[in-house]
C-alpha positions as a Markdown table, in Angstrom:
| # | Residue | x | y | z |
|---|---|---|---|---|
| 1 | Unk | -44.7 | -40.5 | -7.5 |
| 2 | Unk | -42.7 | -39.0 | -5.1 |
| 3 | Unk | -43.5 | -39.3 | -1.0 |
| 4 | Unk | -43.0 | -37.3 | 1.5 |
| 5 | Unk | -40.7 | -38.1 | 4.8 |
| 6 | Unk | -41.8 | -36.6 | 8.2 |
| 7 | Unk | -38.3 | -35.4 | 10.0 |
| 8 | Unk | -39.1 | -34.6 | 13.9 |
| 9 | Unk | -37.5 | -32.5 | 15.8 |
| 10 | Unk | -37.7 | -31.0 | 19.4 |
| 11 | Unk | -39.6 | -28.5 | 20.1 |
| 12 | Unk | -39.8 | -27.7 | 16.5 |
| 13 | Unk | -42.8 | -28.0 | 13.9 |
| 14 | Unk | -42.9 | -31.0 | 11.8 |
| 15 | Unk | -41.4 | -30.3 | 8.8 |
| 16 | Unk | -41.5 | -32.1 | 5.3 |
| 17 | Unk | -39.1 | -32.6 | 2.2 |
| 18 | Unk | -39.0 | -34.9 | -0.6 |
| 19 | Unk | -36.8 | -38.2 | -0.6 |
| 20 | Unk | -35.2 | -38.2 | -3.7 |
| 21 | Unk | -31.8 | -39.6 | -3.4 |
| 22 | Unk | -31.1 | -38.4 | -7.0 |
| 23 | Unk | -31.2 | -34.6 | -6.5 |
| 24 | Unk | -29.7 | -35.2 | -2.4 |
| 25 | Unk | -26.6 | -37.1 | -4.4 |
| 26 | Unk | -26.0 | -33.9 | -7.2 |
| 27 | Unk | -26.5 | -31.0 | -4.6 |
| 28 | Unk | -23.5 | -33.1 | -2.5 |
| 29 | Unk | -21.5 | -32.6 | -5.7 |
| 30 | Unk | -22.0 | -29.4 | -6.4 |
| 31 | Unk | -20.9 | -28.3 | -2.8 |
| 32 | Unk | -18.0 | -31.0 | -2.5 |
| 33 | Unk | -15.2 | -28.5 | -4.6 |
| 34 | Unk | -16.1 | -25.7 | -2.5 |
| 35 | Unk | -15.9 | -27.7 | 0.9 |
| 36 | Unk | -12.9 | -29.5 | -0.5 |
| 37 | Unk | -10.9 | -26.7 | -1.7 |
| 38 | Unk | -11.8 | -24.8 | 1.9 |
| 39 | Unk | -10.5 | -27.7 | 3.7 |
| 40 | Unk | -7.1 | -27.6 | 1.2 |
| 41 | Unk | -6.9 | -23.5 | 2.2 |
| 42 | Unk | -6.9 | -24.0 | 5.8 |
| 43 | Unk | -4.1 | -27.2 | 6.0 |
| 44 | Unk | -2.1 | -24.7 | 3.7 |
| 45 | Unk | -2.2 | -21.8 | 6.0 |
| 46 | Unk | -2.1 | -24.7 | 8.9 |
| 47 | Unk | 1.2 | -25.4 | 8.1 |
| 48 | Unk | 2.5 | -22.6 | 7.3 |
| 49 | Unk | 1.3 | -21.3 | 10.5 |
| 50 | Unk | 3.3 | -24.5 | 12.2 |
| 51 | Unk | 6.7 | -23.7 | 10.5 |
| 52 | Unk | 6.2 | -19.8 | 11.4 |
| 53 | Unk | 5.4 | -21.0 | 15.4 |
| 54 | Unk | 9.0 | -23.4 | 15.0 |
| 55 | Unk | 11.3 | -20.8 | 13.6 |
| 56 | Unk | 9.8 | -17.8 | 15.7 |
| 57 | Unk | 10.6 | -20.2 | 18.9 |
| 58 | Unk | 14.5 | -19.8 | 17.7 |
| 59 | Unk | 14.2 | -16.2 | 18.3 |
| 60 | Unk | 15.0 | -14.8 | 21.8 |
| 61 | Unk | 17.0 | -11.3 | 22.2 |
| 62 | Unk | 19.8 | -13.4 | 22.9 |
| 63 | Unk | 21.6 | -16.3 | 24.1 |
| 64 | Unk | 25.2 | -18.1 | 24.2 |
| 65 | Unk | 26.0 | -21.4 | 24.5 |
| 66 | Unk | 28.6 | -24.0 | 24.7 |
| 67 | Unk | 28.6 | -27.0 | 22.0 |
| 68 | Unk | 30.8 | -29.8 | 21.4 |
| 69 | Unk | 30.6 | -31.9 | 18.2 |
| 70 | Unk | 31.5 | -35.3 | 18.0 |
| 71 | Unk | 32.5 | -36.5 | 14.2 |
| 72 | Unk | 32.7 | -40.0 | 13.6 |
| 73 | Unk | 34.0 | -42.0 | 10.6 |
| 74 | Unk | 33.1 | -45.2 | 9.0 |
| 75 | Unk | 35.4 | -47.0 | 10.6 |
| 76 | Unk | 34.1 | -45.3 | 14.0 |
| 77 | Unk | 36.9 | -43.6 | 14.9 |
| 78 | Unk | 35.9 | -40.0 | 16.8 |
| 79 | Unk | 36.9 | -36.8 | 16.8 |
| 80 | Unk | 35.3 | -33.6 | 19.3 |
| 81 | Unk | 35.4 | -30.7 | 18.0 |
| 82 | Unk | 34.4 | -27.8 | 20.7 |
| 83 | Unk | 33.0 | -24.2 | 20.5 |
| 84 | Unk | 31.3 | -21.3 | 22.0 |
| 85 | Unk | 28.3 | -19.2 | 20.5 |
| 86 | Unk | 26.3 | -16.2 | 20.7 |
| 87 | Unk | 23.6 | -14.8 | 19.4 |
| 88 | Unk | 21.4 | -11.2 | 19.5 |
| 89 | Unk | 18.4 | -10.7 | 17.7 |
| 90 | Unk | 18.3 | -7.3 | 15.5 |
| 91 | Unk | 16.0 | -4.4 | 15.9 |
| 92 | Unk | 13.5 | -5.7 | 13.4 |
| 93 | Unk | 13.0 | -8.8 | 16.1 |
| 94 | Unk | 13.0 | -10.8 | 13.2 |
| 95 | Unk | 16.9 | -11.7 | 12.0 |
| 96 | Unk | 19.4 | -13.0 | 14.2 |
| 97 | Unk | 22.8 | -12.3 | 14.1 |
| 98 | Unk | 24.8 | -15.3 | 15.2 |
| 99 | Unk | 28.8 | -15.7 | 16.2 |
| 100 | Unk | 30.8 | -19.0 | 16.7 |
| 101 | Unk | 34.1 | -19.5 | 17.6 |
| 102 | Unk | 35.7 | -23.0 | 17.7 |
| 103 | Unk | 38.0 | -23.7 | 20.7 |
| 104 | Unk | 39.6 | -26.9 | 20.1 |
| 105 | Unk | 41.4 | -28.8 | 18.5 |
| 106 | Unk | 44.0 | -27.0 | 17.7 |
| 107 | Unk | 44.0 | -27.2 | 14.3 |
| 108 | Unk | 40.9 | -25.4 | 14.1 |
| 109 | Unk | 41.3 | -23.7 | 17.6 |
| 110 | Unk | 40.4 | -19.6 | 16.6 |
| 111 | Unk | 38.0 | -20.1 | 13.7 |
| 112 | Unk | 35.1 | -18.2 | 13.9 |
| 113 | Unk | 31.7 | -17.9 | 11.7 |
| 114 | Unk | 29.1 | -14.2 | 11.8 |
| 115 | Unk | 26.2 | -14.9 | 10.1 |
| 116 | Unk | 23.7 | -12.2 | 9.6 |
| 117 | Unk | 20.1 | -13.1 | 8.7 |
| 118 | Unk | 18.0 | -10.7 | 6.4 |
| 119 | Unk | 14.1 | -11.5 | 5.8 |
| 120 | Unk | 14.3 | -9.4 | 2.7 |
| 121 | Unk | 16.9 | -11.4 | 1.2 |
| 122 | Unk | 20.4 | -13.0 | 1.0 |
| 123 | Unk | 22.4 | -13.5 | 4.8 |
| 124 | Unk | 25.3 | -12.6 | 5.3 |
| 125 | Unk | 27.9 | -14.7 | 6.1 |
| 126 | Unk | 31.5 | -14.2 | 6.7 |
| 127 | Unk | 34.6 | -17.0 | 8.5 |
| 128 | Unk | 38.0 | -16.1 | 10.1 |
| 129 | Unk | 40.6 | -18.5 | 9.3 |
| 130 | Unk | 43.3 | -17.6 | 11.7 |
| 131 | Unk | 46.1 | -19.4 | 9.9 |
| 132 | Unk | 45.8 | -17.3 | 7.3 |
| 133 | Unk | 45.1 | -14.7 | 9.1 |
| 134 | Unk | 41.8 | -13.4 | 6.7 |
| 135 | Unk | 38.4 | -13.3 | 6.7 |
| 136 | Unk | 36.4 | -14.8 | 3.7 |
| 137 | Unk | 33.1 | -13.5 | 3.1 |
| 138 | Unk | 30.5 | -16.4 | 2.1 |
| 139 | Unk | 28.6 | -16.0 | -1.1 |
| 140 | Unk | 24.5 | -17.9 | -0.8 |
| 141 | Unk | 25.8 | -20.9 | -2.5 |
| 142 | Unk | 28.2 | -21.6 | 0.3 |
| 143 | Unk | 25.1 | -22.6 | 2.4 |
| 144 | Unk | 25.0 | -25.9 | 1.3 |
| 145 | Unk | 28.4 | -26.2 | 2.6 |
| 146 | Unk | 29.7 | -27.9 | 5.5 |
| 147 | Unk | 30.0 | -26.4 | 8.7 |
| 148 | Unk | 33.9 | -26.6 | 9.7 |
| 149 | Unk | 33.8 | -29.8 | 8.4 |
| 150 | Unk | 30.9 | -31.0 | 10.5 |
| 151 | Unk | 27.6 | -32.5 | 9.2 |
| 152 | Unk | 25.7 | -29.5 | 9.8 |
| 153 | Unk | 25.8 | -27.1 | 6.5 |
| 154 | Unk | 25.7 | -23.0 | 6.9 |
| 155 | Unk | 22.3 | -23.1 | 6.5 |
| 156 | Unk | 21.4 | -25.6 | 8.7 |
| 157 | Unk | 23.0 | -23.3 | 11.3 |
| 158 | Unk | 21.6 | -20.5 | 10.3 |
| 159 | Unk | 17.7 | -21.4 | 9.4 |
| 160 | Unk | 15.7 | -21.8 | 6.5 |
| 161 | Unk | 13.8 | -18.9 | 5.6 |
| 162 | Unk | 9.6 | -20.5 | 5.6 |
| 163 | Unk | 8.7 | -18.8 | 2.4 |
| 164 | Unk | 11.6 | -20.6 | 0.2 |
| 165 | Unk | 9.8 | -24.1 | 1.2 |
| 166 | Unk | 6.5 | -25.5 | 0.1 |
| 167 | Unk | 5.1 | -27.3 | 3.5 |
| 168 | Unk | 2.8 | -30.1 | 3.5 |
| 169 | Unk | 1.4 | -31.8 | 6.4 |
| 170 | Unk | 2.0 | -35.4 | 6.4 |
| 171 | Unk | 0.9 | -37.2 | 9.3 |
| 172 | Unk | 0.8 | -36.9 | 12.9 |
| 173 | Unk | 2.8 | -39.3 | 14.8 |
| 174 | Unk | 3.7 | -40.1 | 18.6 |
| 175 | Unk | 7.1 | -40.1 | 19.6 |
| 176 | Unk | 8.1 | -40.9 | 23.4 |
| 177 | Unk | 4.5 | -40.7 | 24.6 |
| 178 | Unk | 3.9 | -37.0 | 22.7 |
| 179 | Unk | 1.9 | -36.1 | 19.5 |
| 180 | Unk | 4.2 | -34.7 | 16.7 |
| 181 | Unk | 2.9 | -33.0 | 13.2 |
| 182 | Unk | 5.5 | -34.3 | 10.7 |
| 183 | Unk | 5.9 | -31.9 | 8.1 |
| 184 | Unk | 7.7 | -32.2 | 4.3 |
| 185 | Unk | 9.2 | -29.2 | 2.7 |
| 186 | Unk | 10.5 | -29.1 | -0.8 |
| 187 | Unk | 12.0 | -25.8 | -1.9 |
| 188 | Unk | 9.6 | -23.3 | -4.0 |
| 189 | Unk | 12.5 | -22.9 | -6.3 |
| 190 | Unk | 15.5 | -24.4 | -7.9 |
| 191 | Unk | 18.0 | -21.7 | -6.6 |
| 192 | Unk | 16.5 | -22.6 | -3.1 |
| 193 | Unk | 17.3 | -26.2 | -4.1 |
| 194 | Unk | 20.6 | -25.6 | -5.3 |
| 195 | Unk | 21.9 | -23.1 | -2.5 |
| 196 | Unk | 20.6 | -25.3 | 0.1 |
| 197 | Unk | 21.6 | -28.4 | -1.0 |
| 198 | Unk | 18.0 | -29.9 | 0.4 |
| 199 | Unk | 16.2 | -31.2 | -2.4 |
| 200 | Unk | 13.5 | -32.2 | 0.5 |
| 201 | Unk | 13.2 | -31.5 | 4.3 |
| 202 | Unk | 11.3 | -33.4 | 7.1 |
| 203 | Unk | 10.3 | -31.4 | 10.8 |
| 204 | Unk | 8.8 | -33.2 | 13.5 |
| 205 | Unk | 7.0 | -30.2 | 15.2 |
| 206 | Unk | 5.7 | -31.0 | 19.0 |
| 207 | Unk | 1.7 | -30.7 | 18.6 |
| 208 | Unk | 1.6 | -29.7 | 22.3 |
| 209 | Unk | 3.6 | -26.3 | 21.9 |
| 210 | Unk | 0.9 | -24.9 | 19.3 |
């Protein structure tokens, strides 16, 4: 037969239930898809939320700066390449326009890059080749491109658009004393894939700055 287990508690009446580790075991079950699928919801929106917080801290009315790339080859020989940027967010305070114009050398001295972003689909991006004398207009594909012969591609420049990735939240590691979420993206599509060039993406997102 079954027994009965007192459970005290303060300044509540003693209450009674029956011990049977069978039943305490199946109703566990029964609630452990909804608690686990819960918990799966909220890391979802969680990390979503995370790459939303890193690419709206990109976004200031505007800005210009001053870059200088240094390539180097195999055999470690360097080359600096130098340019000037601006940016100005639109009306929508969503999409950024962005302008760069190389400096030196002088091979590339006068090229210059406008990309336009659109949240409702493909950017626009156009470069000035001033040898020639003409501006090419970029199709999406070209975003996997690289950047006036840098490592960077278009679209590293430019952004990737959360909704074409599928985020999952690896780990959270410490990097020079501070607690990072490391984050893997893989695209949600394979013309995401393809005009990317990224057939997976890593961010190390400060924990702090949330």
């Amino acid at each position: 037969p079954d027994k009965c287990c007192p459970i005290e508690e303060p300044n509540m009446s003693t209450l009674y239930r029956r011990c049977n580790p069978t039943a305490m075991v199946l109703l566990l079950l029964g609630f452990l898809p909804t608690l686990l699928s819960g918990t799966a919801r909220a890391q979802a929106l969680t990390e979503v939320a995370i790459m939303q917080h890193n690419l709206a801290a990109t976004k200031v009315s505007s800005s210009t700066a001053d870059a200088t790339f240094t390539l180097r080859t195999k055999s470690g020989a360097e080359r600096t390449r130098k340019s000037f940027g601006a940016t100005k967010l639109q009306a929508n305070g969503n999409d950024n326009m962005r302008a760069v114009r190389f400096l030196s050398p002088g091979d590339i001295n006068g090229t210059a890059t406008l990309m336009i972003e659109h949240a409702g689909g493909d950017d626009d991006m156009w470069i000035y080749l001033p040898a020639m004398k003409k501006v090419r207009r970029l199709a999406a594909s070209n975003k996997r491109d690289s950047f006036i012969g840098t490592d960077f591609s278009y679209g590293d420049v430019m952004g990737h658009k959360v909704e074409d990735w599928k985020h999952s939240l690896l780990d959270e590691k410490t990097r020079d004393g501070i607690v990072h979420y490391v984050i893997e993206s893989v695209p949600v599509s394979d013309a995401v894939r393809d005009d990317s060039g990224y057939a997976r993406r890593m961010t190390w997102m400060r924990k702090d700055t949330l």
